[in-house]
Backbone as JSON, one array per atom type, in Angstrom:
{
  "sequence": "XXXXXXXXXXXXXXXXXXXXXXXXXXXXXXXXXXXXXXXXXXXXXXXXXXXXXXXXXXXXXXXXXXXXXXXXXXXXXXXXXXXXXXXXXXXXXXXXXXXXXXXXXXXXXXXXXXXXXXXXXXXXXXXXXXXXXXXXXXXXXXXXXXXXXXXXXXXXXXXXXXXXXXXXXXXXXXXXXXXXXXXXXXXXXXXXXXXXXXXXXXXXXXXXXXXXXXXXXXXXXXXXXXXXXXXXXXXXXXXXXXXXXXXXXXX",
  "N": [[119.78, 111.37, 115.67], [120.0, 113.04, 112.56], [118.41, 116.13, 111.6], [117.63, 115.69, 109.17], [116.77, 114.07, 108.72], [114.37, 112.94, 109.96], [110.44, 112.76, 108.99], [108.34, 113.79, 106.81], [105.35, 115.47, 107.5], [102.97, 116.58, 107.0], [101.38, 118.07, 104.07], [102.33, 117.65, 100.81], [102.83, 113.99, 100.69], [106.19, 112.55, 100.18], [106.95, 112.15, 96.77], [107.8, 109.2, 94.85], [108.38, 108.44, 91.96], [109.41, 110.38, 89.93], [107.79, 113.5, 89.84], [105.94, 116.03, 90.29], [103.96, 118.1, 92.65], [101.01, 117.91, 94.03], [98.06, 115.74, 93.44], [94.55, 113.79, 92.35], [94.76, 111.19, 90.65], [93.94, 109.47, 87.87], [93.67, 105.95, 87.66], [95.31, 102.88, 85.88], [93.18, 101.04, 83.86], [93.54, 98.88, 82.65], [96.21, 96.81, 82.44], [98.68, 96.51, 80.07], [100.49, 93.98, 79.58], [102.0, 91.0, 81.03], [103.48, 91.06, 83.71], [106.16, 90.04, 85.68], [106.37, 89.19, 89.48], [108.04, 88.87, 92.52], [108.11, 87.99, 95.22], [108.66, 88.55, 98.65], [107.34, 87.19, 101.7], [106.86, 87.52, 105.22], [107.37, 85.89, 106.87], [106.43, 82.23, 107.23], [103.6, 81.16, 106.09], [100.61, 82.65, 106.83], [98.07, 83.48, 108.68], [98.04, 86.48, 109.25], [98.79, 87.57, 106.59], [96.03, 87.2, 104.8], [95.61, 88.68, 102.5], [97.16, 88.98, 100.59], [97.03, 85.93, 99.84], [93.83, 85.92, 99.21], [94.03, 87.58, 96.88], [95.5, 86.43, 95.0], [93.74, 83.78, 95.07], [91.19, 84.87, 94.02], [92.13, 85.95, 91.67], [92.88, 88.18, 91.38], [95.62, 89.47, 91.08], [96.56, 88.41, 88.81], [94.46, 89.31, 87.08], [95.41, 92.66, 86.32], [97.34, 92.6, 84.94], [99.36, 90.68, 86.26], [101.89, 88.3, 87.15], [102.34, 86.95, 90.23], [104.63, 85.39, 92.54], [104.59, 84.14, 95.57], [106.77, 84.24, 98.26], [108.33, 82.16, 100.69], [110.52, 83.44, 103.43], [114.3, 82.64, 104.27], [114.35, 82.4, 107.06], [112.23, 83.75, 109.53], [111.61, 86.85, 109.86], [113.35, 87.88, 107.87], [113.41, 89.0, 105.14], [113.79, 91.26, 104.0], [116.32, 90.81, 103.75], [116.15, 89.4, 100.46], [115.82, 91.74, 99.05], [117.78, 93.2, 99.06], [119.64, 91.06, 97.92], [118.49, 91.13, 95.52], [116.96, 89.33, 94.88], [114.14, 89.34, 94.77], [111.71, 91.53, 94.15], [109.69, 92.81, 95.72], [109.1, 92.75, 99.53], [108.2, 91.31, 102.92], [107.7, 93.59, 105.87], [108.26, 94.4, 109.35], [107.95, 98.17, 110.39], [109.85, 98.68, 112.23], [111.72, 97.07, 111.47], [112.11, 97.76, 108.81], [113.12, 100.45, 109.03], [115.63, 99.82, 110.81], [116.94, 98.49, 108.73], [117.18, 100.64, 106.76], [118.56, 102.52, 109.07], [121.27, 101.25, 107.97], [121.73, 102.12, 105.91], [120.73, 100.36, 103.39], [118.37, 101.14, 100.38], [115.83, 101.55, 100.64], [111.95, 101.25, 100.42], [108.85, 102.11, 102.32], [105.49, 101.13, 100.73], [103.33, 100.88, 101.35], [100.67, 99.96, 103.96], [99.73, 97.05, 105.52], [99.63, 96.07, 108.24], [98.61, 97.98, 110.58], [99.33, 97.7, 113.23], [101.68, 96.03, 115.72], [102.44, 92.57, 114.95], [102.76, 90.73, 116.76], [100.76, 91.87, 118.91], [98.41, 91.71, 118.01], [98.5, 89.19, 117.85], [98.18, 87.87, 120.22], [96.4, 89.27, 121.31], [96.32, 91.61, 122.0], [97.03, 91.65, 124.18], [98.15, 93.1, 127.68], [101.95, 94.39, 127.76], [105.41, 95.52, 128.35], [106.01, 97.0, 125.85], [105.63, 100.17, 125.03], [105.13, 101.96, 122.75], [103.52, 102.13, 119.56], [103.46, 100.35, 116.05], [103.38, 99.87, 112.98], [103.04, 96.44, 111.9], [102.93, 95.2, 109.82], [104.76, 95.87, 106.14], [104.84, 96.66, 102.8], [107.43, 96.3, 100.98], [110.2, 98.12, 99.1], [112.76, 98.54, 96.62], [113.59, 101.5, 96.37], [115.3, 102.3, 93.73], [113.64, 100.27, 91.67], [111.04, 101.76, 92.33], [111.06, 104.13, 90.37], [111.82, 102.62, 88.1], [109.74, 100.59, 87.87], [107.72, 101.77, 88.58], [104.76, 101.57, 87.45], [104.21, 98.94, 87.76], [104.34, 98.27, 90.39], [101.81, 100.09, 91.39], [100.31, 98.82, 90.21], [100.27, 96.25, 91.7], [99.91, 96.74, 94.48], [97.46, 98.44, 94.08], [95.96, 95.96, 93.43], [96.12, 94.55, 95.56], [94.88, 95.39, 97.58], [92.03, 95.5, 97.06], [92.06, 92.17, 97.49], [92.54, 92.59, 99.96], [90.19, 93.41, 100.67], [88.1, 91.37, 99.92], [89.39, 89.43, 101.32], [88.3, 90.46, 104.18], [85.11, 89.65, 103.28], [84.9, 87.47, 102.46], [86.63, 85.17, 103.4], [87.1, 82.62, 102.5], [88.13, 81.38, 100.64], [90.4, 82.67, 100.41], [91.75, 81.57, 102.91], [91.66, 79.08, 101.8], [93.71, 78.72, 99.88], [95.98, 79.77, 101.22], [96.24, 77.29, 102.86], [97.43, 75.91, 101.11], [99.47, 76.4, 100.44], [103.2, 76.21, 100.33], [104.86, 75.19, 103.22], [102.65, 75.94, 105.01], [100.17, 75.8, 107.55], [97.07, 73.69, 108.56], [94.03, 74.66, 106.6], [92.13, 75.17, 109.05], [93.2, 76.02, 111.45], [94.05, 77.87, 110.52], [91.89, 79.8, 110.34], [91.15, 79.47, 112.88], [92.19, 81.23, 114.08], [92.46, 83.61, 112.78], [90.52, 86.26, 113.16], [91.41, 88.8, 114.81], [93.4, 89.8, 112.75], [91.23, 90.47, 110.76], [89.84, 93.32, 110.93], [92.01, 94.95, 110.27], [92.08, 94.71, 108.03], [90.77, 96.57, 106.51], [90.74, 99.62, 104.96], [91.81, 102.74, 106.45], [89.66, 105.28, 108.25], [88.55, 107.63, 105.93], [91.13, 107.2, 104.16], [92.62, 105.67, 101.47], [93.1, 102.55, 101.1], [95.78, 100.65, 102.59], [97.21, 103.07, 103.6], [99.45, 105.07, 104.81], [100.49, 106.4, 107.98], [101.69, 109.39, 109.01], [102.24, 110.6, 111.3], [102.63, 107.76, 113.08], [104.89, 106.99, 111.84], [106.92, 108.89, 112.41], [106.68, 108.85, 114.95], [107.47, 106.41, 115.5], [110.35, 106.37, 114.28], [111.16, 108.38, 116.47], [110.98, 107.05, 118.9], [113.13, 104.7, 118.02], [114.99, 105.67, 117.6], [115.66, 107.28, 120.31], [116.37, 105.28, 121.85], [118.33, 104.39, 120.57], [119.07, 102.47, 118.71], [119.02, 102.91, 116.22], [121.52, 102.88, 113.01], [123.66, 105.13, 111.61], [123.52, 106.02, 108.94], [121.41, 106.36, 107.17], [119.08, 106.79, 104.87], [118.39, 110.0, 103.31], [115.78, 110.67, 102.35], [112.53, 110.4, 103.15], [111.01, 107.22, 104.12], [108.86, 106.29, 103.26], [105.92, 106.33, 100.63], [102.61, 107.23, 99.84], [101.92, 107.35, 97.07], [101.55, 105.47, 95.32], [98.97, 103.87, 96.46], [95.43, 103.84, 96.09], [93.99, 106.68, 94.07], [96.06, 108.26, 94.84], [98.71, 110.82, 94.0], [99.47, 111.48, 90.71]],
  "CA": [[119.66, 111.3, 114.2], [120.62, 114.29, 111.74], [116.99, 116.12, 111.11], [117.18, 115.81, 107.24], [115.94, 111.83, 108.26], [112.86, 113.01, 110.05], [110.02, 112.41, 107.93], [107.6, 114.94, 106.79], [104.11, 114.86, 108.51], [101.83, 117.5, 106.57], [101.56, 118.62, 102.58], [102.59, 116.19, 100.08], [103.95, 113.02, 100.59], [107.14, 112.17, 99.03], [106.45, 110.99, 95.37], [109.49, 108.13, 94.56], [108.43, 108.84, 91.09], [109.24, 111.67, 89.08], [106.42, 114.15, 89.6], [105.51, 117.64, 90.75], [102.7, 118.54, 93.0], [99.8, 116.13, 94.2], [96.97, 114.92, 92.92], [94.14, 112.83, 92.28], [95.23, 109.95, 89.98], [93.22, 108.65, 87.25], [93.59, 104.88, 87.59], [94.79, 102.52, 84.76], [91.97, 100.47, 83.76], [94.22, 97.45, 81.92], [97.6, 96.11, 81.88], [99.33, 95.96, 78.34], [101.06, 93.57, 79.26], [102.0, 90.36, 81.96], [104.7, 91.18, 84.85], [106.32, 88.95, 87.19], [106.3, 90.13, 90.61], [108.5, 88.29, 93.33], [107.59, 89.23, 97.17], [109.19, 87.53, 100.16], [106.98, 87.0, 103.25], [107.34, 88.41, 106.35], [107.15, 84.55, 107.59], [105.8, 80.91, 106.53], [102.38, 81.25, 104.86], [100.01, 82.86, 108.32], [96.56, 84.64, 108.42], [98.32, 87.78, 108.74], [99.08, 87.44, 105.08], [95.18, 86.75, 104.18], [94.78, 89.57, 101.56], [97.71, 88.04, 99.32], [96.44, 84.57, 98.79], [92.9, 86.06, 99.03], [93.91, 88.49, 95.89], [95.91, 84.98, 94.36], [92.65, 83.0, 94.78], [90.79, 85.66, 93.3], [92.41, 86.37, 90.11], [92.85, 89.67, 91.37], [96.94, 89.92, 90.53], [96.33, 88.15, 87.33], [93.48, 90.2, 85.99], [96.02, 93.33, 86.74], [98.5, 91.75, 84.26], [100.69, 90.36, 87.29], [102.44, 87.54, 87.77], [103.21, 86.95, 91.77], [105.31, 84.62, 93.45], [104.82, 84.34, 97.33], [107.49, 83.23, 98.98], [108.88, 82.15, 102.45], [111.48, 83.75, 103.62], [114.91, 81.57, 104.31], [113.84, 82.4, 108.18], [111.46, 84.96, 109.81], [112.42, 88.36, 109.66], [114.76, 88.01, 107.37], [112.84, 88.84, 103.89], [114.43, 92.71, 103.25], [117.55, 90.4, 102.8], [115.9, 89.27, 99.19], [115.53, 92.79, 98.34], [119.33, 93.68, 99.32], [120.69, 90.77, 97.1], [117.75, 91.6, 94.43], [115.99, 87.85, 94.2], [112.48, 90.05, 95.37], [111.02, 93.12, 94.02], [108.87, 93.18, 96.96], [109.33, 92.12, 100.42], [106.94, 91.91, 103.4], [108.7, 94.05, 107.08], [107.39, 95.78, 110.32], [108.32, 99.28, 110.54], [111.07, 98.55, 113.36], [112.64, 96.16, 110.68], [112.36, 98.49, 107.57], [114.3, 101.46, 109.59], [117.27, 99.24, 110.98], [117.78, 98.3, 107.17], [117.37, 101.86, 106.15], [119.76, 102.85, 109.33], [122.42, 101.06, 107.53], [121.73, 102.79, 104.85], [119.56, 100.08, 102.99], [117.54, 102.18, 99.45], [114.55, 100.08, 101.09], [110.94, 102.58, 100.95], [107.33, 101.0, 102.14], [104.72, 101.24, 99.34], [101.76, 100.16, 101.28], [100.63, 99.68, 105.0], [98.93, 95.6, 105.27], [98.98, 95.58, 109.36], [99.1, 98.81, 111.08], [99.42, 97.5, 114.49], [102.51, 95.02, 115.61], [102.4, 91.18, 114.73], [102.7, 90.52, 118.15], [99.61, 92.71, 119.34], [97.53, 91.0, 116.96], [98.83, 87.39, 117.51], [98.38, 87.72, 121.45], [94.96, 89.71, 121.53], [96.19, 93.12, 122.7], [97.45, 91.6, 125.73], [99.6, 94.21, 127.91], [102.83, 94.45, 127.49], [106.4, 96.74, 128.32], [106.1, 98.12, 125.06], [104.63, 101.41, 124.81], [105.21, 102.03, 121.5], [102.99, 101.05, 118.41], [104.01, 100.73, 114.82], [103.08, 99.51, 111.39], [103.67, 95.3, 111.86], [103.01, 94.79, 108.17], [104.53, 97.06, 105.51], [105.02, 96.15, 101.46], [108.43, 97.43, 100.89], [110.52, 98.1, 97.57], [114.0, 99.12, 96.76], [113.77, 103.03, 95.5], [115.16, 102.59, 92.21], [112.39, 99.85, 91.43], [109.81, 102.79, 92.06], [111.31, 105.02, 89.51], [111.61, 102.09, 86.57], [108.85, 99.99, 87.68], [106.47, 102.78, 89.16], [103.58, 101.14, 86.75], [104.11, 97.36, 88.26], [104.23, 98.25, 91.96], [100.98, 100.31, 91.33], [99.07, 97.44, 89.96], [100.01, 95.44, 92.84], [99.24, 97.1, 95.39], [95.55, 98.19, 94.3], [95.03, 94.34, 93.5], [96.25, 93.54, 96.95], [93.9, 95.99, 98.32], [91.31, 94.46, 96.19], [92.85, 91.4, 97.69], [92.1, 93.05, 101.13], [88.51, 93.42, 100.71], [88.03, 89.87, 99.47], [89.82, 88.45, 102.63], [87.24, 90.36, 104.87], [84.11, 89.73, 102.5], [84.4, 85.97, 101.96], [88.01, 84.34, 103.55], [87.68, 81.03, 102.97], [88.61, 81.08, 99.03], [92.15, 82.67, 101.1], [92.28, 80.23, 103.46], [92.41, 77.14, 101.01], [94.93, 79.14, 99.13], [96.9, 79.72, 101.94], [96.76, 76.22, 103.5], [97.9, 74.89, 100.23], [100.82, 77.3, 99.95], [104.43, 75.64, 101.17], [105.08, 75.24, 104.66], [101.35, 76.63, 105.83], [99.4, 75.04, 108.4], [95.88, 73.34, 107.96], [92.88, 75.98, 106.74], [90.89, 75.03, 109.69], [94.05, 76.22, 112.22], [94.19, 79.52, 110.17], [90.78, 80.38, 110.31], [91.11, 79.88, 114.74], [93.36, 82.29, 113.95], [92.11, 84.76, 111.82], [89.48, 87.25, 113.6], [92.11, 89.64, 114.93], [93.53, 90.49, 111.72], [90.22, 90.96, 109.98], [89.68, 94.73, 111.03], [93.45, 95.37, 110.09], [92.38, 94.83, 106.13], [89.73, 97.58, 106.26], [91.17, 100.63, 104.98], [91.58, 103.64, 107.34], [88.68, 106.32, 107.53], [88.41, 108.55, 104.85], [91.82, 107.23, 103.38], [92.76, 104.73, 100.65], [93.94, 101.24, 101.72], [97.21, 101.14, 102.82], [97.45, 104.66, 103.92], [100.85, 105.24, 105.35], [100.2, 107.49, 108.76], [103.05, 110.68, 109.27], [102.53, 110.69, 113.17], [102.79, 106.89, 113.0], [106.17, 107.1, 111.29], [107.58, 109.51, 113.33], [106.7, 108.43, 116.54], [108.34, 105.26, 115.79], [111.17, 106.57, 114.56], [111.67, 109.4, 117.38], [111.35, 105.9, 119.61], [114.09, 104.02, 117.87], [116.4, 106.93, 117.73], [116.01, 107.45, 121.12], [116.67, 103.93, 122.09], [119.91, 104.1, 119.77], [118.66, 101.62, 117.71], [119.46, 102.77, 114.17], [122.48, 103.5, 112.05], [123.86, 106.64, 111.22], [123.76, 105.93, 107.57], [119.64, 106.3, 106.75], [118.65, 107.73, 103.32], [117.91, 111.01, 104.12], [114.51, 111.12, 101.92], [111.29, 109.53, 103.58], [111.3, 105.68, 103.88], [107.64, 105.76, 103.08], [105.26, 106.8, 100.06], [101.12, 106.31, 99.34], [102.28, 107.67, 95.91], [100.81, 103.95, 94.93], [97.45, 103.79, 97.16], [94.51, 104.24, 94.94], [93.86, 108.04, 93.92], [97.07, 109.14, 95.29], [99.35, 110.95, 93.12], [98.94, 112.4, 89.62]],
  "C": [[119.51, 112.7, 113.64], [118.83, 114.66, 111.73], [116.57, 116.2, 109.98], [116.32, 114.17, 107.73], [114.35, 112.13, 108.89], [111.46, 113.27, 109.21], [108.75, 113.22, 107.92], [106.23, 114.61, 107.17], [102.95, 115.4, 108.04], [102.65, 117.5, 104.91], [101.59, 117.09, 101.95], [103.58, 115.51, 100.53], [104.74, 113.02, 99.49], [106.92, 111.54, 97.84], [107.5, 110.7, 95.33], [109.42, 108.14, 93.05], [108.32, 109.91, 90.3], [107.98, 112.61, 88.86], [106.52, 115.3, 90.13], [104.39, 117.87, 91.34], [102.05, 117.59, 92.87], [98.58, 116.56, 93.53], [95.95, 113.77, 92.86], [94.41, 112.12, 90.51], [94.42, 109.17, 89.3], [93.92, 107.29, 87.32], [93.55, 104.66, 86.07], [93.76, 101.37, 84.47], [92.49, 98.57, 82.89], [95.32, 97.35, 82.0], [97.83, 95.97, 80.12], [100.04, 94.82, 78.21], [101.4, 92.33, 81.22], [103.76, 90.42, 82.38], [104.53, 90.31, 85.68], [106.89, 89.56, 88.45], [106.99, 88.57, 91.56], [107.88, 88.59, 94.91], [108.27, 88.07, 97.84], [108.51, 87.75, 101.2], [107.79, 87.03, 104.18], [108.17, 86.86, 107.38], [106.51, 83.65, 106.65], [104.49, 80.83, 106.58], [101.25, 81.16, 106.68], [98.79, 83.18, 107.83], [96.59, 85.81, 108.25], [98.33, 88.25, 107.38], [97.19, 86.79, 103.92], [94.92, 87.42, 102.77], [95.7, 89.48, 100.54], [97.14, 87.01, 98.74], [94.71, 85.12, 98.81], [92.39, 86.68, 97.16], [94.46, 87.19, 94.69], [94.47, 84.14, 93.75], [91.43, 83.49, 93.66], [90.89, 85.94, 91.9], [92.76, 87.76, 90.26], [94.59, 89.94, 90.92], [96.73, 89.72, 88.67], [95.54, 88.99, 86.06], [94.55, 91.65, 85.87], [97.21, 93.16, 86.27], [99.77, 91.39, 84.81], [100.79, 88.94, 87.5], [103.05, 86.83, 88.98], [103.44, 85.95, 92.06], [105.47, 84.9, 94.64], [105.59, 83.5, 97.56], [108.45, 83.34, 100.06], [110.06, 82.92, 102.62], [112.58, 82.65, 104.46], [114.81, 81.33, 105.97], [113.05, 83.72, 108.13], [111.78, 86.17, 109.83], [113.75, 88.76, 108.81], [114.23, 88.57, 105.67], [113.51, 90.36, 103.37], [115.72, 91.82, 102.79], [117.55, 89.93, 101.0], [115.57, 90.41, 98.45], [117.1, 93.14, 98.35], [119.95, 92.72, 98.09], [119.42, 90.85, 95.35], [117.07, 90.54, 93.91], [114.28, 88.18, 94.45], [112.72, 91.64, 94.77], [110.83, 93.59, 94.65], [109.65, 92.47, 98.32], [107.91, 92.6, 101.73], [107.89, 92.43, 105.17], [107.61, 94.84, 108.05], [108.24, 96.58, 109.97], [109.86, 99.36, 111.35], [112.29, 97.76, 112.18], [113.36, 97.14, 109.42], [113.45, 99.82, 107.87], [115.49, 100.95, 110.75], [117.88, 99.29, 109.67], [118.16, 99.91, 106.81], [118.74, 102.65, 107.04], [121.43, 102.23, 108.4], [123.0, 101.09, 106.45], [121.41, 101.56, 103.4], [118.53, 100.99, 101.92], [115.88, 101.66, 99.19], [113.02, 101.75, 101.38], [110.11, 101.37, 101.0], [106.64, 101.65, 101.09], [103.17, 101.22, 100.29], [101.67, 99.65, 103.23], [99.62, 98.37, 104.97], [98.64, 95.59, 106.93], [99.57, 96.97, 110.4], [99.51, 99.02, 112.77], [100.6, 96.04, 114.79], [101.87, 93.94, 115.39], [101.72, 90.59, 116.11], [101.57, 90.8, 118.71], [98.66, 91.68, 119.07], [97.13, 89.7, 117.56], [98.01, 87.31, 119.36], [96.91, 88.59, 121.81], [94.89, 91.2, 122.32], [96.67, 93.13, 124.45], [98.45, 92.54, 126.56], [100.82, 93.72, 127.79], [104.42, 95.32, 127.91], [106.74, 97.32, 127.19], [105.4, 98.97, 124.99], [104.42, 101.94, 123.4], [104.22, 100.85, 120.27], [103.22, 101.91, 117.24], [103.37, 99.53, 114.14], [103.5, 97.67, 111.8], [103.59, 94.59, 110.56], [103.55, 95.4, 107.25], [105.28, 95.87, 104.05], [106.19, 97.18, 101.06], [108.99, 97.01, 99.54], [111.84, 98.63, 97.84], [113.42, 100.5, 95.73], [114.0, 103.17, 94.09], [114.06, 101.81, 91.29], [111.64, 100.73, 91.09], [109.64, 103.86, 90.62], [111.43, 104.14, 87.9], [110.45, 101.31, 86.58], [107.48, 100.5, 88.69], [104.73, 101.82, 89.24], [103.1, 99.74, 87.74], [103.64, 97.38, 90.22], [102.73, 98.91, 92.0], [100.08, 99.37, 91.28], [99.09, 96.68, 91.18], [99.56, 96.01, 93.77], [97.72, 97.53, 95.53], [95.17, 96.8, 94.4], [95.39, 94.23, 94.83], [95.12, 94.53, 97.58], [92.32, 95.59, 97.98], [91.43, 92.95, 97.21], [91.75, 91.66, 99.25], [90.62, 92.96, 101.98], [87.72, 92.32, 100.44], [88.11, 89.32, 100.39], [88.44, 88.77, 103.95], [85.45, 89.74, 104.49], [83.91, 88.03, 102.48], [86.09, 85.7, 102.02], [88.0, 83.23, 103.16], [87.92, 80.76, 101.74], [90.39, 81.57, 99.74], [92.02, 81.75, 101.47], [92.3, 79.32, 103.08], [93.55, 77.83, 100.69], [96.01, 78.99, 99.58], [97.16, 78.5, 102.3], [97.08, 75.07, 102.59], [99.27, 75.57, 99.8], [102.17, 76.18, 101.12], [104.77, 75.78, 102.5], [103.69, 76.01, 105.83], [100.96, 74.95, 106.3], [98.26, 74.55, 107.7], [94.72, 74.61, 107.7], [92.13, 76.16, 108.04], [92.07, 76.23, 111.47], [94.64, 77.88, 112.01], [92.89, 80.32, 110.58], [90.61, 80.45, 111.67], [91.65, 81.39, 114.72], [93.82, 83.74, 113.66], [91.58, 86.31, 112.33], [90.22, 88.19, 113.82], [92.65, 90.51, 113.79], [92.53, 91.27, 110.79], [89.88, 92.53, 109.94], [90.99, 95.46, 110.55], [93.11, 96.0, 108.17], [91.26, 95.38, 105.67], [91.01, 98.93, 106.01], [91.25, 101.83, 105.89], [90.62, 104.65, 107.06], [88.94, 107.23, 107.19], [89.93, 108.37, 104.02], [92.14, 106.05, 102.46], [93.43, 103.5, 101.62], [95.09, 101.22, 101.12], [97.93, 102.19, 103.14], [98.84, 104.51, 104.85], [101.22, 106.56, 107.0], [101.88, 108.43, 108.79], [103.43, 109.97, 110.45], [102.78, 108.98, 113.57], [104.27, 106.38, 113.11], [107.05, 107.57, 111.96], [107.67, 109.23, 114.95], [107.79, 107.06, 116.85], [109.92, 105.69, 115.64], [112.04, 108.14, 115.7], [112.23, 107.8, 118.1], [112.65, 105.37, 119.7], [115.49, 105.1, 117.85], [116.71, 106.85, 119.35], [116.56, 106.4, 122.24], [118.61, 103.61, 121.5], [119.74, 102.62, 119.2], [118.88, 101.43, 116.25], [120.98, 103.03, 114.08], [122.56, 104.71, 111.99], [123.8, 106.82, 109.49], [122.54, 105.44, 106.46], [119.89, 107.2, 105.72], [117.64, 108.93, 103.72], [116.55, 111.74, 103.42], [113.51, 110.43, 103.02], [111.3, 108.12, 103.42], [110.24, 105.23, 103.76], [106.88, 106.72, 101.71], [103.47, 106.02, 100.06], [101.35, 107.15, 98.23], [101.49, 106.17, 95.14], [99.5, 103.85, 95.41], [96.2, 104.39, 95.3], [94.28, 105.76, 95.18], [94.66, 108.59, 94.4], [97.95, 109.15, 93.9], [98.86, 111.49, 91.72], [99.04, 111.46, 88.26]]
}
């Protein structure tokens, strides 16, 4: 892979919105106004996904003048496809998923890290494995030009989901009805077996905002998949990640 795609690891992250030089980011304090927000799940309504319906149950999108619609994807791994034909704002992808799309040149960036360790890992308890490699198994992704007209909207969501985040560890079980009343979810009692693993996932990283987006993270994965011959030749040769959104990032 060309080295304009390798993704910068120190200084400022890429801002996707028009800006100059970093900063801390006064926060806005109200919505003017109520947005509808689409998202496509990663999958059919899990525990992984506690700090959506936790932020749902909450009021936390709503107060945040948002409108969200969670919804399944038409199979598993398939949810960047509702960002490609444009029926999703949002979508939910591992890292491995989000840079195939982007190899094929895909205008797909993450916004927001939700599970910084694979699905798999998680689901299975860390059990060994022949992968050596670890990457991002949650990420809140967006199409690029989104960021630049609806900068404001993707902001709001993502603090409420982090909000959202802190809710799910603090007191789950207002999520877990939510969830086990959402379409095609299991019973609450079958989520909550289920749950414990993820719980440390939806703590923010130390000393950085929730959802922090790691460099060496990024890169490692994609040195991996490069070297695997795994991607496309036809990746957007900016960064396929910003915390330009995270709370206090940005200007």
């Amino acid at each position: 892979m060309n080295a304009r795609f390798a993704l910068a690891a120190s200084g400022c992250l890429l801002a996707l919105v028009a800006t100059s030089g970093c900063g801390v980011r006064k926060e806005p304090t109200a919505a003017t106004k109520v947005d509808s927000i689409r998202l496509t799940l990663d999958r059919n309504p899990s525990p992984s996904q506690l700090c959506f319906y936790s932020a749902q149950a909450a009021n936390l999108f709503s107060a945040a003048g948002l409108n969200v619609t969670l919804a399944p994807p038409a199979t598993p791994g398939t949810a960047l496809q509702d960002l490609s034909s444009e029926r999703s704002m949002l979508a939910l992808a591992s890292l491995p998923q989000l840079l195939i799309a982007r190899g094929g040149g895909a205008p797909f960036v993450s916004v927001a890290t939700v599970l910084s360790v694979p699905l798999w890992r998680l689901a299975t308890h860390g059990k060994p494995d022949k992968v050596t490699i670890n990457y991002p198994g949650m990420l809140v992704v967006a199409r690029r030009s989104d960021l630049s007209s609806e900068g404001g909207v993707v902001r709001r969501f993502v603090q409420a989901l982090a909000r959202g985040c802190s809710q799910a560890r603090s007191n789950p079980a207002p999520g877990l009805k939510a969830l086990s009343a959402a379409p095609g979810a299991g019973p609450a009692k079958l989520a909550a077996a289920h749950l414990k693993p993820f719980l440390p996932q939806f703590a923010p990283p130390k000393g950085k905002p929730w959802g922090w987006q790691s460099p060496t993270s990024w890169q490692a994965t994609l040195d991996w998949m490069t070297a695997k011959q795994l991607l496309g030749n036809s990746a957007d040769p900016d960064a396929g990640y910003t915390n330009e959104f995270l709370a206090g990032q940005g200007l």
